[in-house]
KOLGU-4560 file (N, C-alpha, C; in nm, 3 decimals, padded with zeros to 5 digits):
<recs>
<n_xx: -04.452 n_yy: 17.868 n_zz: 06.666 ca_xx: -04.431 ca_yy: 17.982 ca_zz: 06.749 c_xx: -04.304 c_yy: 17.958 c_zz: 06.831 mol: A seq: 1 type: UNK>
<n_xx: -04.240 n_yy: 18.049 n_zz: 06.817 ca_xx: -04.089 ca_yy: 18.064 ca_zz: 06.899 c_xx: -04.113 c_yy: 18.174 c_zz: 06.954 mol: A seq: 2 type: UNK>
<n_xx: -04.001 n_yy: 18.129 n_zz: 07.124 ca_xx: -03.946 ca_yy: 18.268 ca_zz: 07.209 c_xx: -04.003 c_yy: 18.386 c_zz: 07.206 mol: A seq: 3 type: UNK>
<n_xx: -04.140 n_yy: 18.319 n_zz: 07.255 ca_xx: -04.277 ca_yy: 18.404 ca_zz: 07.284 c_xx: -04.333 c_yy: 18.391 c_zz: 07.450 mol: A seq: 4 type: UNK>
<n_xx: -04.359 n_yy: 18.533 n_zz: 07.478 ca_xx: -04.432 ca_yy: 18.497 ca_zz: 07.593 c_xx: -04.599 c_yy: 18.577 c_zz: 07.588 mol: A seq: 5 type: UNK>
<n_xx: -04.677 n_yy: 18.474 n_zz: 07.608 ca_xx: -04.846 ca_yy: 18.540 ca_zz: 07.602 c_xx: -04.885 c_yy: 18.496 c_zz: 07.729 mol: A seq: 6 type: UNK>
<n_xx: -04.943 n_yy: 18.615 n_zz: 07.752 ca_xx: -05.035 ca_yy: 18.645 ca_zz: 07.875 c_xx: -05.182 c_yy: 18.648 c_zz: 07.830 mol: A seq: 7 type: UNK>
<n_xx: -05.272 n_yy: 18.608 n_zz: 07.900 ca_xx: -05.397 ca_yy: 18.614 ca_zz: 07.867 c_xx: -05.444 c_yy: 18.685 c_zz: 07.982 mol: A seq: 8 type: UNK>
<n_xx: -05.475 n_yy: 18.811 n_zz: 08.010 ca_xx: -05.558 ca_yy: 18.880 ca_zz: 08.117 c_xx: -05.693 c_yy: 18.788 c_zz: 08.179 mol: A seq: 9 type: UNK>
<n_xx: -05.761 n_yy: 18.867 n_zz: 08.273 ca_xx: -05.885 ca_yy: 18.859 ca_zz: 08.334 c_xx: -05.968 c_yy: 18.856 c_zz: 08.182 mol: A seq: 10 type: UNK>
<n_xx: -06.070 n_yy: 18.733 n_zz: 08.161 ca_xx: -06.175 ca_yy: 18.738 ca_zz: 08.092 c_xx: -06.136 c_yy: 18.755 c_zz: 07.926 mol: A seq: 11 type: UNK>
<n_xx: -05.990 n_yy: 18.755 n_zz: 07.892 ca_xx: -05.945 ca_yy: 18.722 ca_zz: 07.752 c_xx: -05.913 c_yy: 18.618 c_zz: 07.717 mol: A seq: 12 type: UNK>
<n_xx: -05.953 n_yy: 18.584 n_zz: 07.580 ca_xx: -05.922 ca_yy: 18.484 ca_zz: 07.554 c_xx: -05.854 c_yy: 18.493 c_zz: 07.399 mol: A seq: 13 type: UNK>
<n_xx: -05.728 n_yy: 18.414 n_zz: 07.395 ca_xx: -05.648 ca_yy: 18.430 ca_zz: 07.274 c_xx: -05.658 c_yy: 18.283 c_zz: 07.214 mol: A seq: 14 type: UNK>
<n_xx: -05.683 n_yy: 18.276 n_zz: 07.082 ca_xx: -05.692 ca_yy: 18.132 ca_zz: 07.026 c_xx: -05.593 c_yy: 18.175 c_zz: 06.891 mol: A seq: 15 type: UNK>
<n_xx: -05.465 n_yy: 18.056 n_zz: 06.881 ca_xx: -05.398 ca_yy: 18.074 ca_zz: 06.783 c_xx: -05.427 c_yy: 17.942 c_zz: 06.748 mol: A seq: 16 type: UNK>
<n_xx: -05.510 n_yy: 17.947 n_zz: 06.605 ca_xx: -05.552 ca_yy: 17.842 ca_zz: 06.533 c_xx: -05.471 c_yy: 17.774 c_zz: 06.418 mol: A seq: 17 type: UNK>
<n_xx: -05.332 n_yy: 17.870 n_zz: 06.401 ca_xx: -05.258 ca_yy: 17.829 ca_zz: 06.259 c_xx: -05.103 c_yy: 17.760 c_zz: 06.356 mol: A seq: 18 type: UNK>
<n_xx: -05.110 n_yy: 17.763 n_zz: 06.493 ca_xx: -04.951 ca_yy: 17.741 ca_zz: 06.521 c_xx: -04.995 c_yy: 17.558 c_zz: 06.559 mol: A seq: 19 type: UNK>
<n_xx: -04.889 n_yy: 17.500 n_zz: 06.518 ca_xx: -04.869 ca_yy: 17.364 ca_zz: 06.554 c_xx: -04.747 c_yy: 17.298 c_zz: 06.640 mol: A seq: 20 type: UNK>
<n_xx: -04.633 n_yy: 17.428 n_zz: 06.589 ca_xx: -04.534 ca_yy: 17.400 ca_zz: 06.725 c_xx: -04.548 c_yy: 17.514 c_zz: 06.782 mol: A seq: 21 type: UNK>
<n_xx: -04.454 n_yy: 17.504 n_zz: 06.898 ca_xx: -04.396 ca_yy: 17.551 ca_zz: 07.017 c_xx: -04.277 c_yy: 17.538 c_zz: 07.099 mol: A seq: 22 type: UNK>
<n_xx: -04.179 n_yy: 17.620 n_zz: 07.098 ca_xx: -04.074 ca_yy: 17.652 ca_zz: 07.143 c_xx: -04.018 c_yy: 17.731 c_zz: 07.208 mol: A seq: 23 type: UNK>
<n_xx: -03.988 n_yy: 17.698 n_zz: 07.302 ca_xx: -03.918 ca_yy: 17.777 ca_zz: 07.415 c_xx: -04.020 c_yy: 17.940 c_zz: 07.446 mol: A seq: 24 type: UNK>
<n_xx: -04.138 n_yy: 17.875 n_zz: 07.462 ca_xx: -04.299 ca_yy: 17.910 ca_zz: 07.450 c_xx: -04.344 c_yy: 17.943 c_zz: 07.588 mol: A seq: 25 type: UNK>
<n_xx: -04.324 n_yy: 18.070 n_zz: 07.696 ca_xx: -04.437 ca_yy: 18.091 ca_zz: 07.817 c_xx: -04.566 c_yy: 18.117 c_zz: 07.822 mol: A seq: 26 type: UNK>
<n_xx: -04.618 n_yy: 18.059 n_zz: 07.870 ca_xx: -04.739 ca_yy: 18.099 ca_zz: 07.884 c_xx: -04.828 c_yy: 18.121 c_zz: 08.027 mol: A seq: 27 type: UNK>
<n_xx: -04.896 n_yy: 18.216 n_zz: 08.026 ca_xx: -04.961 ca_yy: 18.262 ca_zz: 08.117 c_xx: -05.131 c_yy: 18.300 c_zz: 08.117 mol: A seq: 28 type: UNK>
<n_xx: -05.178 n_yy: 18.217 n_zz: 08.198 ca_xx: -05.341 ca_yy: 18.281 ca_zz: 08.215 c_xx: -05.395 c_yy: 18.316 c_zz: 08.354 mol: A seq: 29 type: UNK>
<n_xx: -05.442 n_yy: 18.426 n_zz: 08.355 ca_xx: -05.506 ca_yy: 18.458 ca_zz: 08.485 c_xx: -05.686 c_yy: 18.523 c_zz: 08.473 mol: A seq: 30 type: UNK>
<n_xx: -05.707 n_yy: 18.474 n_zz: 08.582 ca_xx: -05.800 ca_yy: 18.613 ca_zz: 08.618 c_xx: -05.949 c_yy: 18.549 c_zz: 08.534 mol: A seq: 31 type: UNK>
<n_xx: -05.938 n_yy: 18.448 n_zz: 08.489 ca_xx: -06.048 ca_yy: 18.384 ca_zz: 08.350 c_xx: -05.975 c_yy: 18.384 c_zz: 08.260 mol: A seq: 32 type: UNK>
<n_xx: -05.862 n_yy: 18.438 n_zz: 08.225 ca_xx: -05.798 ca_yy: 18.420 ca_zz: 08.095 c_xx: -05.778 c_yy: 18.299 c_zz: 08.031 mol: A seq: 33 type: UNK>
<n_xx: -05.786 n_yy: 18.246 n_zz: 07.936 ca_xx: -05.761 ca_yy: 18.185 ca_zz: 07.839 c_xx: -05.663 c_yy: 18.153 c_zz: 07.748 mol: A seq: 34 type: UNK>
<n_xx: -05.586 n_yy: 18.063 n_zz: 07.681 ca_xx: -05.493 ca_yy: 18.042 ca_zz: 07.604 c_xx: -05.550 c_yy: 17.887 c_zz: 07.510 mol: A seq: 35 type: UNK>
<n_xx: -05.576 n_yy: 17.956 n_zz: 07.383 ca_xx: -05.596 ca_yy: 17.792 ca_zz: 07.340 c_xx: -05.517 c_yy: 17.803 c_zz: 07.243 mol: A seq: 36 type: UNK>
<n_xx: -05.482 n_yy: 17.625 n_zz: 07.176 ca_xx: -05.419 ca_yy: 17.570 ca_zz: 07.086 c_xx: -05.472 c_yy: 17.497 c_zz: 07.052 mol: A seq: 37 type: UNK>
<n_xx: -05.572 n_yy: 17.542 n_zz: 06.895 ca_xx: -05.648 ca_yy: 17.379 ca_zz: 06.927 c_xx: -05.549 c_yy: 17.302 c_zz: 06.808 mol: A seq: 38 type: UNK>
<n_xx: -05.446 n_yy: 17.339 n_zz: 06.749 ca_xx: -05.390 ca_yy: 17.239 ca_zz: 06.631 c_xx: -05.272 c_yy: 17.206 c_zz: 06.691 mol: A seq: 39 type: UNK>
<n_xx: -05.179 n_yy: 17.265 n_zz: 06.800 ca_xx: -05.058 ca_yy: 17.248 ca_zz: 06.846 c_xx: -05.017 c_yy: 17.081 c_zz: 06.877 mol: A seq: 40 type: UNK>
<n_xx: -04.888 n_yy: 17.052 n_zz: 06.822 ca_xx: -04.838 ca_yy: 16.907 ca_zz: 06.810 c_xx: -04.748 c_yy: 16.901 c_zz: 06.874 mol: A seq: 41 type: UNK>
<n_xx: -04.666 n_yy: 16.995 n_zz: 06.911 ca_xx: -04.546 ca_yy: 16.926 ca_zz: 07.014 c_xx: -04.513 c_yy: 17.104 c_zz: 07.070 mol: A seq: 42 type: UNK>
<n_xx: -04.496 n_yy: 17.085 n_zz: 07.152 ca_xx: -04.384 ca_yy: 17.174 ca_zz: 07.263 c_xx: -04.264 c_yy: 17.119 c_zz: 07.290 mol: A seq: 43 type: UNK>
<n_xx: -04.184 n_yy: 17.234 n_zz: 07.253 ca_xx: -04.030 ca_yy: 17.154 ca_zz: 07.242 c_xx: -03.981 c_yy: 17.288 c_zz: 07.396 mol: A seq: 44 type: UNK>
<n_xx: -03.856 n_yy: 17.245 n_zz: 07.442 ca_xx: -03.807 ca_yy: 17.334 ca_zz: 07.536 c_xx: -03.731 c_yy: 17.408 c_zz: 07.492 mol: A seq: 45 type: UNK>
<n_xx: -03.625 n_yy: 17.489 n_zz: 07.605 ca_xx: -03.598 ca_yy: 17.551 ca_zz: 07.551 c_xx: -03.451 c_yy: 17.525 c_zz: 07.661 mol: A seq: 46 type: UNK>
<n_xx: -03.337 n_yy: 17.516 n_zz: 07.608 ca_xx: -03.224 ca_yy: 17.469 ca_zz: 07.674 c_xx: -03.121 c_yy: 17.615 c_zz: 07.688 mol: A seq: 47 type: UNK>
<n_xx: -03.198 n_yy: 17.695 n_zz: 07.703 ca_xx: -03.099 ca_yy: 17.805 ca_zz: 07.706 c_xx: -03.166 c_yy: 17.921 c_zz: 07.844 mol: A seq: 48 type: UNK>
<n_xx: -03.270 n_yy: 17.851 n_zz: 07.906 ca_xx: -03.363 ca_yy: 17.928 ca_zz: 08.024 c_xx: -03.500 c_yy: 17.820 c_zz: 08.054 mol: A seq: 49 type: UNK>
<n_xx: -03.530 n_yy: 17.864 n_zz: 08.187 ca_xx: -03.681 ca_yy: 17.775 ca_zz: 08.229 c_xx: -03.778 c_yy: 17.867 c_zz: 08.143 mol: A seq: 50 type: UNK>
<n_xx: -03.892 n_yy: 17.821 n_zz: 08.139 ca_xx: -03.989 ca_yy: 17.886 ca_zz: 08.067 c_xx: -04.141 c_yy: 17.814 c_zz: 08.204 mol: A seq: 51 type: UNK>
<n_xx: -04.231 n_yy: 17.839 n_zz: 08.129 ca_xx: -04.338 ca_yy: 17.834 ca_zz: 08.201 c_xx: -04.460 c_yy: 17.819 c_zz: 08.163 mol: A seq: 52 type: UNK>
<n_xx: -04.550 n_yy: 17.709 n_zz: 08.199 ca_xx: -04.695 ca_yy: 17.715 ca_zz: 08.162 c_xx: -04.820 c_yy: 17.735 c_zz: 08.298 mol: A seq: 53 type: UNK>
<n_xx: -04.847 n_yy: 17.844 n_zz: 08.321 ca_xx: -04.939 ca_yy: 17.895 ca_zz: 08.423 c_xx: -05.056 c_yy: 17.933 c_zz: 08.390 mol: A seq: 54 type: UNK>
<n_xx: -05.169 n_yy: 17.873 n_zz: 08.460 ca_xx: -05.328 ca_yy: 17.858 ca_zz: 08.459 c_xx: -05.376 c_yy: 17.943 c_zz: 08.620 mol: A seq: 55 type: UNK>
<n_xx: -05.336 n_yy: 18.055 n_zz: 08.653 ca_xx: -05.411 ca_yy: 18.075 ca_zz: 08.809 c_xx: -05.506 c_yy: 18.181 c_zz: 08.790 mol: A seq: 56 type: UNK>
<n_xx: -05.674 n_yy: 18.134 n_zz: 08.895 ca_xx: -05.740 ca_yy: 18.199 ca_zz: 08.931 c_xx: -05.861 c_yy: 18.117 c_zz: 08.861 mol: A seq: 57 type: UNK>
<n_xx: -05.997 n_yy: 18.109 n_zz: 08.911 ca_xx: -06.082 ca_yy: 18.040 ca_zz: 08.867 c_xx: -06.116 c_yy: 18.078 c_zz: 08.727 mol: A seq: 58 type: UNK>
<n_xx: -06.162 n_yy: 18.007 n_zz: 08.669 ca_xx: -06.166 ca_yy: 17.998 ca_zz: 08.479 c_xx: -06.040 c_yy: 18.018 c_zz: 08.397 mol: A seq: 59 type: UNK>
<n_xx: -05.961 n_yy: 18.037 n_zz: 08.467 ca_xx: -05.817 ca_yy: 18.040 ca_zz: 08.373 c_xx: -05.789 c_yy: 17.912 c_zz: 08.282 mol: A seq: 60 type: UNK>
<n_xx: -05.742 n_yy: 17.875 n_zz: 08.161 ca_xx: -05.738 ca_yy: 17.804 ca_zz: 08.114 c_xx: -05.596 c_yy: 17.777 c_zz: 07.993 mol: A seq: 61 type: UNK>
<n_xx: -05.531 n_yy: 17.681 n_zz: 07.961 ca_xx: -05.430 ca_yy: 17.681 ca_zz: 07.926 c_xx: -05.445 c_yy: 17.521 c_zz: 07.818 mol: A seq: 62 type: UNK>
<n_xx: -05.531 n_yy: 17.579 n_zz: 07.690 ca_xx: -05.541 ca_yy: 17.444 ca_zz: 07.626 c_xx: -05.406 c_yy: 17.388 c_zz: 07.541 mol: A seq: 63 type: UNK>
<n_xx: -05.358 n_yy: 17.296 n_zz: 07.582 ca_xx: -05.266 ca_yy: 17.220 ca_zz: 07.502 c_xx: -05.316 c_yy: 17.069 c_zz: 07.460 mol: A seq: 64 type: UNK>
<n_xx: -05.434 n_yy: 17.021 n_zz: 07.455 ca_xx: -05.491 ca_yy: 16.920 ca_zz: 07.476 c_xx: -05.470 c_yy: 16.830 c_zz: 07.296 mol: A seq: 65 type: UNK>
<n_xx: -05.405 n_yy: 16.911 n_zz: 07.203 ca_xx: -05.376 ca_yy: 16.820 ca_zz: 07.076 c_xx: -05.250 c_yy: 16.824 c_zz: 07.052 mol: A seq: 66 type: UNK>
<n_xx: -05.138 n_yy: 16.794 n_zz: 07.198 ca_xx: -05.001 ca_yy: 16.776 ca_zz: 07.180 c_xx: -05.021 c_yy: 16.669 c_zz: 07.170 mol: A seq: 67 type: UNK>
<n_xx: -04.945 n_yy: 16.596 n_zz: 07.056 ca_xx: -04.850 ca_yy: 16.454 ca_zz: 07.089 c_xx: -04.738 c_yy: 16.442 c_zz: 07.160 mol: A seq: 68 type: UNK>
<n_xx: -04.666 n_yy: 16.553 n_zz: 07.126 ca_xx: -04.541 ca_yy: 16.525 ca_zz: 07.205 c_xx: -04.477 c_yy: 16.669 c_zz: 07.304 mol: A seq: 69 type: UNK>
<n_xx: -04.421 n_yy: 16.674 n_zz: 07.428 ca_xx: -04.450 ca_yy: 16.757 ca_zz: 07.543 c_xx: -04.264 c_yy: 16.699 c_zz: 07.546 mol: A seq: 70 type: UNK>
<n_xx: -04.192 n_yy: 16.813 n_zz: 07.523 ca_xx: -04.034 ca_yy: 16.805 ca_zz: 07.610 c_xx: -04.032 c_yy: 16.901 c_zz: 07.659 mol: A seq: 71 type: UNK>
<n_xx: -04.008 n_yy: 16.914 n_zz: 07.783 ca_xx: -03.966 ca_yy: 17.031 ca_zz: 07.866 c_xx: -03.825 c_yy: 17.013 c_zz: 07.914 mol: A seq: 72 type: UNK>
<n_xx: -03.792 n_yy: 17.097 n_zz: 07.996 ca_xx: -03.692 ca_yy: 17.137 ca_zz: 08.054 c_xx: -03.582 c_yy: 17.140 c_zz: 07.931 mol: A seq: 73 type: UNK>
<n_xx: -03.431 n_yy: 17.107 n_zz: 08.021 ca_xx: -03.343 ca_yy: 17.080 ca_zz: 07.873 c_xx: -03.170 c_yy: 17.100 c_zz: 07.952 mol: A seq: 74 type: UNK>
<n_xx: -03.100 n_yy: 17.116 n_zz: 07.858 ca_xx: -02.971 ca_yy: 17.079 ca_zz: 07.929 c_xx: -02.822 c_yy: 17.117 c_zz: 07.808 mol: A seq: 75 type: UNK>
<n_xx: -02.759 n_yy: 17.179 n_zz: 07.848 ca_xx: -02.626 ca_yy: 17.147 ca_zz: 07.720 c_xx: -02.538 c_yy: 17.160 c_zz: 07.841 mol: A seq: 76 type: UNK>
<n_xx: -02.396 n_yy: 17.130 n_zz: 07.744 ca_xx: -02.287 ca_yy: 17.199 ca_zz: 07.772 c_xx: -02.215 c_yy: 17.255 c_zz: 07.701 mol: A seq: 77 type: UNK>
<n_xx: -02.164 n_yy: 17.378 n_zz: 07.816 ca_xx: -02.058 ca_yy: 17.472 ca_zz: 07.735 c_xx: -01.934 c_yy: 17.433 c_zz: 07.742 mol: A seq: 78 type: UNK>
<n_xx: -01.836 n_yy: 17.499 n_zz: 07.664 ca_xx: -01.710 ca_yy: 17.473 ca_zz: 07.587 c_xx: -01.622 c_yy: 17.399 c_zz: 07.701 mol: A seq: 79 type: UNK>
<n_xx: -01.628 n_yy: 17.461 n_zz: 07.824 ca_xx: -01.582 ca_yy: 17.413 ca_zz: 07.959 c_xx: -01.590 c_yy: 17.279 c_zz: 07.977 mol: A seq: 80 type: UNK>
<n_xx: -01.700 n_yy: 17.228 n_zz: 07.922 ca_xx: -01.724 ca_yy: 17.087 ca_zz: 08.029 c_xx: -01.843 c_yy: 17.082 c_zz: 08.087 mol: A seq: 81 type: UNK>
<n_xx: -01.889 n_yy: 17.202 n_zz: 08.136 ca_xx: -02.032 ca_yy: 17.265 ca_zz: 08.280 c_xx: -02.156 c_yy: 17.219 c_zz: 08.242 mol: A seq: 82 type: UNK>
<n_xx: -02.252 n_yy: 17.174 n_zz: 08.259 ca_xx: -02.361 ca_yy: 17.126 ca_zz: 08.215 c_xx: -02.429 c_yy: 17.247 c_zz: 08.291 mol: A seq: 83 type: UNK>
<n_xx: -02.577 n_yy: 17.282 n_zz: 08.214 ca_xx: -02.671 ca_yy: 17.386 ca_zz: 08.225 c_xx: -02.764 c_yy: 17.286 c_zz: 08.209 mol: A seq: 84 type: UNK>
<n_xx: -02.854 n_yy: 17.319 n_zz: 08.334 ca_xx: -02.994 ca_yy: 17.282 ca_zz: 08.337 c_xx: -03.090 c_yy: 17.367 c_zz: 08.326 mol: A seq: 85 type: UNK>
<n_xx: -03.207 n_yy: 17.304 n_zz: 08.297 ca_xx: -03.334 ca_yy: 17.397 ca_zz: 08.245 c_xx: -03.447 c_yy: 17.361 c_zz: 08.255 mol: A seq: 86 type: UNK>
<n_xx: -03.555 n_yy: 17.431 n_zz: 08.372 ca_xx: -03.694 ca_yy: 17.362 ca_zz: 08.365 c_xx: -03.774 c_yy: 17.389 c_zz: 08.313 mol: A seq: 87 type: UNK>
<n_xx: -03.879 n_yy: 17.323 n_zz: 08.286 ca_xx: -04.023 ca_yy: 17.399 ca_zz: 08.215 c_xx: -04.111 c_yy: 17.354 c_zz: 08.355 mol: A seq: 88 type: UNK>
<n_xx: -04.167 n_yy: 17.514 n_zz: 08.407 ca_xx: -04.296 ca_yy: 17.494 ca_zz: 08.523 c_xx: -04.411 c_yy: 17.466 c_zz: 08.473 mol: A seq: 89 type: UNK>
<n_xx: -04.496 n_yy: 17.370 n_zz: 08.502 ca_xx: -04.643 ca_yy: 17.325 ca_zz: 08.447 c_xx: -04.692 c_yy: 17.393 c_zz: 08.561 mol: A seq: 90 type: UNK>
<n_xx: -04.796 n_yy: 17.506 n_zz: 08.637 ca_xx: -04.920 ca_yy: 17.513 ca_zz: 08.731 c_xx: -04.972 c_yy: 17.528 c_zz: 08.690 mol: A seq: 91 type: UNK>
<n_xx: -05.101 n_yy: 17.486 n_zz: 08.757 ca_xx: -05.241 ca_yy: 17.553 ca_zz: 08.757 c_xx: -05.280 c_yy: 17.563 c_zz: 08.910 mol: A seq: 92 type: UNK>
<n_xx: -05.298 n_yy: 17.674 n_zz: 08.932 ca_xx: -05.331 ca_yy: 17.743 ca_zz: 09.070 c_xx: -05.447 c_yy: 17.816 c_zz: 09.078 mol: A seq: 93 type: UNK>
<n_xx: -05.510 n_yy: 17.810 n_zz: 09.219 ca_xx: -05.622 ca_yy: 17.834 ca_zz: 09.231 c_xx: -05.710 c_yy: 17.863 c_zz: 09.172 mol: A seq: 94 type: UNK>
<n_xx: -05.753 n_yy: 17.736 n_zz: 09.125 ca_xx: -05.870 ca_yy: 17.708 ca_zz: 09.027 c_xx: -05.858 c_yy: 17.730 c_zz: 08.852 mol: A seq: 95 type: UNK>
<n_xx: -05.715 n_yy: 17.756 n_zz: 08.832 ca_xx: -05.681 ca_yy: 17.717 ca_zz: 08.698 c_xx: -05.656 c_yy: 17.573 c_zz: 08.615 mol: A seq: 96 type: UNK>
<n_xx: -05.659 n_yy: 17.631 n_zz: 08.470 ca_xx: -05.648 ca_yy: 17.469 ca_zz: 08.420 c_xx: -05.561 c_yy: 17.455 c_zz: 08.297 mol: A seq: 97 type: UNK>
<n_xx: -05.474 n_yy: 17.341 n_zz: 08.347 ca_xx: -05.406 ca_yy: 17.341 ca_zz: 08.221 c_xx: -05.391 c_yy: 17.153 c_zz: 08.174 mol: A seq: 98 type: UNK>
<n_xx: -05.435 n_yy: 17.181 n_zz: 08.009 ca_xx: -05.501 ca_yy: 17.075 ca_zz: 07.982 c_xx: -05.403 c_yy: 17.032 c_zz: 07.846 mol: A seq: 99 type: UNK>
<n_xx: -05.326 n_yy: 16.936 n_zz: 07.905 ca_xx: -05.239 ca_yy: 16.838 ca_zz: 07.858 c_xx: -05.257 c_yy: 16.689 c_zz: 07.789 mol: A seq: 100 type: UNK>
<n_xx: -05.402 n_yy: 16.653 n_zz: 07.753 ca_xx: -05.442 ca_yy: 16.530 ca_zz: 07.778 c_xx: -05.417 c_yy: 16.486 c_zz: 07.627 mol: A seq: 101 type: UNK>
<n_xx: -05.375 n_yy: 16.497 n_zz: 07.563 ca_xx: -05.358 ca_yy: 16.458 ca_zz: 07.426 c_xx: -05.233 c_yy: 16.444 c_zz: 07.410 mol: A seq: 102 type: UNK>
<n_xx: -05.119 n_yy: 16.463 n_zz: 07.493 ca_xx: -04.976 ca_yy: 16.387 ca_zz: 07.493 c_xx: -04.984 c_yy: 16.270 c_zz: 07.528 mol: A seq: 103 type: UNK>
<n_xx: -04.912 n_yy: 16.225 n_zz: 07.398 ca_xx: -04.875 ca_yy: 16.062 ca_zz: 07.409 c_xx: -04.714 c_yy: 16.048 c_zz: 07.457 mol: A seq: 104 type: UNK>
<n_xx: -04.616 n_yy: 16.154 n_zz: 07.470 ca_xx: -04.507 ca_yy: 16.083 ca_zz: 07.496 c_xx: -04.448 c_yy: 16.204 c_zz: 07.531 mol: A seq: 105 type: UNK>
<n_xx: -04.418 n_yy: 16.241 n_zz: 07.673 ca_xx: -04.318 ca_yy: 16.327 ca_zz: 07.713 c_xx: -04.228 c_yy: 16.271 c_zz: 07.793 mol: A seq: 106 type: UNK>
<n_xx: -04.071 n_yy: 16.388 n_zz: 07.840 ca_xx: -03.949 ca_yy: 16.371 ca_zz: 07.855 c_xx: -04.011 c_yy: 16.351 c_zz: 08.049 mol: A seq: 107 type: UNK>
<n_xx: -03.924 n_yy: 16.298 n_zz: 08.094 ca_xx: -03.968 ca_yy: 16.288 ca_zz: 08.214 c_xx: -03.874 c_yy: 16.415 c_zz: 08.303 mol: A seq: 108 type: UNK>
<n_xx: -03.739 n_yy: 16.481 n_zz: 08.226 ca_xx: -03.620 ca_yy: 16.542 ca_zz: 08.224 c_xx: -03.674 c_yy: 16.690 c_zz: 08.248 mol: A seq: 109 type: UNK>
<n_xx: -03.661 n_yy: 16.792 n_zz: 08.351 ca_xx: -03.670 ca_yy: 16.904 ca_zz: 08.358 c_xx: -03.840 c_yy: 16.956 c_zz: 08.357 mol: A seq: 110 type: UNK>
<n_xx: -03.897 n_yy: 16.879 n_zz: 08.397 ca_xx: -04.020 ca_yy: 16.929 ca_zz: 08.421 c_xx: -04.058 c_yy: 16.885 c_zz: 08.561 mol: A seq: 111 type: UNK>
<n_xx: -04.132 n_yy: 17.039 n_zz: 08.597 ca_xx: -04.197 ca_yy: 17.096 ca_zz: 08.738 c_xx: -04.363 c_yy: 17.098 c_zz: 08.754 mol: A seq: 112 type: UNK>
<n_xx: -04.443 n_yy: 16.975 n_zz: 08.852 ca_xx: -04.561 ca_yy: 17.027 ca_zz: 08.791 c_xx: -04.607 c_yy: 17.036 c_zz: 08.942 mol: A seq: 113 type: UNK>
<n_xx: -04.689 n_yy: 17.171 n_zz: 08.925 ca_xx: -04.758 ca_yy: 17.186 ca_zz: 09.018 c_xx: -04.933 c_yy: 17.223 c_zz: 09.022 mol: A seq: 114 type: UNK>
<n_xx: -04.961 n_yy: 17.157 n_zz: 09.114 ca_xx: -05.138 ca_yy: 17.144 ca_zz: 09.135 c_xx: -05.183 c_yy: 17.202 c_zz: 09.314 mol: A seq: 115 type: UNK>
<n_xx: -05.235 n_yy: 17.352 n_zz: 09.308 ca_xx: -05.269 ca_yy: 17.393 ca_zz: 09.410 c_xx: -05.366 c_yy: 17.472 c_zz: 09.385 mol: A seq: 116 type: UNK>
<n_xx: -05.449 n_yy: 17.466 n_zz: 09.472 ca_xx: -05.594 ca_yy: 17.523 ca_zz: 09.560 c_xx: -05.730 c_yy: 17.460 c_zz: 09.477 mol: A seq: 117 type: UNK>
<n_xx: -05.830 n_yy: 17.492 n_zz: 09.525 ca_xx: -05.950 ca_yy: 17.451 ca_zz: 09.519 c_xx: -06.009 c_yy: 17.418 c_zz: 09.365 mol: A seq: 118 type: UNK>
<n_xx: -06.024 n_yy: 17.337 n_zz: 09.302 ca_xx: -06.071 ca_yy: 17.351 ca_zz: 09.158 c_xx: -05.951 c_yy: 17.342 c_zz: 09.048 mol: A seq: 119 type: UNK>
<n_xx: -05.837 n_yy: 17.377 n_zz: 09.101 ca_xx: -05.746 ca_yy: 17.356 ca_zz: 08.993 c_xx: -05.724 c_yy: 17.225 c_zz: 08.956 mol: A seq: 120 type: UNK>
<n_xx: -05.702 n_yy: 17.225 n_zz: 08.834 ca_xx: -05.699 ca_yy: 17.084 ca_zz: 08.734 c_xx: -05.580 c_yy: 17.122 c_zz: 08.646 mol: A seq: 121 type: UNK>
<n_xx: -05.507 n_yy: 16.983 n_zz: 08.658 ca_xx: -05.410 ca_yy: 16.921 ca_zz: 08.510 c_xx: -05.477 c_yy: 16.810 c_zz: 08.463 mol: A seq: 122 type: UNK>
<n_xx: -05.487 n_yy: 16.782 n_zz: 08.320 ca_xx: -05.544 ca_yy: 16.705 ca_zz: 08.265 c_xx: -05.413 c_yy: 16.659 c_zz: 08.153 mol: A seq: 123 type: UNK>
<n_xx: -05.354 n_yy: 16.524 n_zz: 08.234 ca_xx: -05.263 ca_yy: 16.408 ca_zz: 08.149 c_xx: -05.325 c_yy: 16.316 c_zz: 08.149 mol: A seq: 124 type: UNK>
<n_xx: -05.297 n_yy: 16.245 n_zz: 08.034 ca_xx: -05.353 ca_yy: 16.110 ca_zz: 07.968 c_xx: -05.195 c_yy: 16.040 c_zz: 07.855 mol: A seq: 125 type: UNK>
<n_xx: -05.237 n_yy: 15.923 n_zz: 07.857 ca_xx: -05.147 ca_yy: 15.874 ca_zz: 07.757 c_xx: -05.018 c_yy: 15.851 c_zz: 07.829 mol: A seq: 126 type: UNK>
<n_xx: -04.906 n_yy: 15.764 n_zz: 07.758 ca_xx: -04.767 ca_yy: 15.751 ca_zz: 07.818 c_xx: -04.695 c_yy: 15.844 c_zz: 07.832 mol: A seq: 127 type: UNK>
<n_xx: -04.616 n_yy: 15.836 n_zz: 07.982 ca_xx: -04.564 ca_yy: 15.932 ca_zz: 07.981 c_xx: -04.393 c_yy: 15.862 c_zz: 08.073 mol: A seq: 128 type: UNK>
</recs>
């Protein structure tokens, strides 16, 4: 899946069972919404804009839990010389969840993670 953005509403839940990558990939859950991946292997970034992975509101959920490999953010330069930076936002907010625990090896480079209010959970495991 490329230069996609999915939203998962209040109480939907979207399961894409055939995608294994991910690229320059937003994602969004609210409200109970849902987002799973249960075969996805790597998330790659996207060096041309920030992108975003958001879990807010209790039961929201954001499964990435069978990545091996997690690069976010990203960086080039143009013809000039100028270097362009680029983040990828990880939240999960109030009481969302976004579940990372099956990366074995991400970029430490352009990634934002944030963990706020009551119940919200990130779930990392493995080297990072």
């Amino acid at each position: 899946m490329t230069d996609s953005n999915l939203t998962a509403p209040t109480d939907v839940a979207l399961a894409f069972t055939g995608a294994t990558k991910l690229q320059s990939v937003n994602l969004t859950a609210t409200g109970g919404g849902q987002i799973l991946f249960p075969v996805a292997v790597s998330y790659m970034r996207n060096d041309y804009g920030d992108t975003v992975i958001q879990a807010s509101g209790v039961g929201s959920r954001i499964d990435l839990s069978h990545l091996s490999t997690f690069e976010g953010g990203g960086q080039y330069w143009d013809g000039h010389g100028y270097g362009h930076y680029y983040t990828t936002y990880v939240k999960a907010l109030a009481g969302g969840e976004v579940d990372l625990s099956g990366v074995l090896s991400a970029n430490g480079y352009g990634n934002s993670i944030t963990v706020d209010g009551a119940g919200s959970e990130l779930q990392v495991t493995g080297r990072h």
